[in-house]
N, C-alpha and C positions, 0 to 999 in steps of 0.2 A: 483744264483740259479734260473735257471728255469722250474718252476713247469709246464707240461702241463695237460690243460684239458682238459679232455675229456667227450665228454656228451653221456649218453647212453639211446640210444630212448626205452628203456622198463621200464624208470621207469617212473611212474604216469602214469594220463588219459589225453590221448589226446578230444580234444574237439568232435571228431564224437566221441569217444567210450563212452564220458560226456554223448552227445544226445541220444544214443541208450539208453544206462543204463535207462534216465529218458525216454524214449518214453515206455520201456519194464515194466518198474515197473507201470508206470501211464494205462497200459494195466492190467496189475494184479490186483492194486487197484481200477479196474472200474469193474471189473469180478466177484471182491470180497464184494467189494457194490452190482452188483445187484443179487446176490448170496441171500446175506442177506437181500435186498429188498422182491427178490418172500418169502422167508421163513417168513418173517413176515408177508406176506399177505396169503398165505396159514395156518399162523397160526389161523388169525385173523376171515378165513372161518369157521374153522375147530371150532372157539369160538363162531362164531355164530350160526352154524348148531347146534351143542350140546346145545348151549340155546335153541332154537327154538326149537328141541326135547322134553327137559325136557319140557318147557310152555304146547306145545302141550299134553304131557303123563298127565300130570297134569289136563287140560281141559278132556280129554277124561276118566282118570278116576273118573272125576268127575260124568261126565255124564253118566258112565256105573255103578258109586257107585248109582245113584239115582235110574236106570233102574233095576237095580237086586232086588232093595227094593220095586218097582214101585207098588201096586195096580191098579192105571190107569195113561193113560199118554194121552197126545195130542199136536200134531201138529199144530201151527196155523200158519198165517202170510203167507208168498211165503216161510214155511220151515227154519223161521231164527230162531225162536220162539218153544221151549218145554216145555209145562209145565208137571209137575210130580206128580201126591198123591202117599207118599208112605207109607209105616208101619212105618216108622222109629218116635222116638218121638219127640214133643218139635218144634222147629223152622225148623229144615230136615223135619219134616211132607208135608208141602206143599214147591216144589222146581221149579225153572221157571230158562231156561237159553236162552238167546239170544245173538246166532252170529253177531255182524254188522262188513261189510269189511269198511276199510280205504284206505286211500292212504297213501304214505310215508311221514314221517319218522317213525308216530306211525301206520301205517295199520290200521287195527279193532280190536275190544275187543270182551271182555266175559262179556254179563251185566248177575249178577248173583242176584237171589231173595229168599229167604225162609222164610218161614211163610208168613200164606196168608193175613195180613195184610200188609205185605211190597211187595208184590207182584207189583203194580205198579212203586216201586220205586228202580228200577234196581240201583244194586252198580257195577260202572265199573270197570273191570281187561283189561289193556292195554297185549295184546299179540304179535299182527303179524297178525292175523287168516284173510285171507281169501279165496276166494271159489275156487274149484276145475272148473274151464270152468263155466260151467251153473248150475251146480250139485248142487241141493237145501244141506245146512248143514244139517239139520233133514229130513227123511220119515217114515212112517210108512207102513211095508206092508199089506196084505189082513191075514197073519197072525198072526197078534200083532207082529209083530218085527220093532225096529226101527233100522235105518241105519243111523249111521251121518258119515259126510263127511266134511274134511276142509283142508285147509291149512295152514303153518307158514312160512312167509316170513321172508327169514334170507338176510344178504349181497351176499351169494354166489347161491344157488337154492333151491328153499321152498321145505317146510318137510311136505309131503300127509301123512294125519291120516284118516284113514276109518274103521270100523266096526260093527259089526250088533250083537244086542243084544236083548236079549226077556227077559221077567221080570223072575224072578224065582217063583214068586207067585202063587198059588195053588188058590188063592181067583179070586170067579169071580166077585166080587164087581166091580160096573161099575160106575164112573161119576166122580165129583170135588169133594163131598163131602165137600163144602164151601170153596177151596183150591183160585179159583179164578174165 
């Protein structure tokens, strides 16, 4: 008995169609990494912008909470510097905030002070914050209004906060009133 055989060239993988398979898949899976590379790096923007946001709404309500309470206020320094008397009681009474820029990786803070005995002795808040070009962080205009201005460096492009606030106060009481 003789059996013949017979070989039939469709079954398996030949060695080019080996090579193609893995050249096309290792195309896929390089697509598919950097797919998920950009996405984690736009995510990673997208976390620090929204910090740098919040930091920022936080500083600025700060200083527009003390502005609406204000009595008097003033400007000192090249504009890094605000101090505040305002109505409010207790340690808010007398309120002082200073912008200083940084460099990376911490930027600049928010030294913050209330009551006018701790007035010289600023408690730092690390943020991001620094300036807009040349833009002093506080002014004051010709009509009692102040304008602060700053920025939040994030990883991706800093977050400009600007606006202009005038006290609510009806009192024309003028000065520190021993705040500082």
């Amino acid at each position: 008995m003789t059996a013949s055989m017979t070989r039939d060239d469709d079954s398996g993988l030949g060695l080019l169609e080996l090579i193609v398979a893995v050249v096309v898949s290792g195309i896929v899976i390089v697509a598919m990494g950097m797919i998920f590379i950009n996405s984690w790096r736009a995510q990673e923007q997208v976390v620090s912008t929204t910090e740098a946001t919040n930091r920022g709404q936080v500083v600025a309500s700060m200083i527009e909470r003390a502005m609406r309470n204000a009595l008097y206020f003033e400007v000192s320094g090249t504009g890094d510097v605000l101090h505040v008397r305002t109505s409010l009681a207790g340690s808010l009474r007398c309120q002082a905030f200073q912008l200083t820029e940084g460099s990376a990786p911490d930027y600049g803070s928010v030294l913050l002070a209330t009551d006018a005995t701790a007035l010289p002795a600023f408690s730092p808040w690390k943020t991001g914050i620094a300036k807009q070009g040349a833009t002093a962080y506080f002014a004051e205009s010709a009509g009692g209004t102040l304008t602060y201005t700053f920025q939040i460096e994030t990883d991706a492009s800093p977050v400009s906060f600007t606006g202009d606030i005038r006290p609510r106060s009806g009192d024309d009481t003028k000065g520190t009133d021993g705040c500082w």
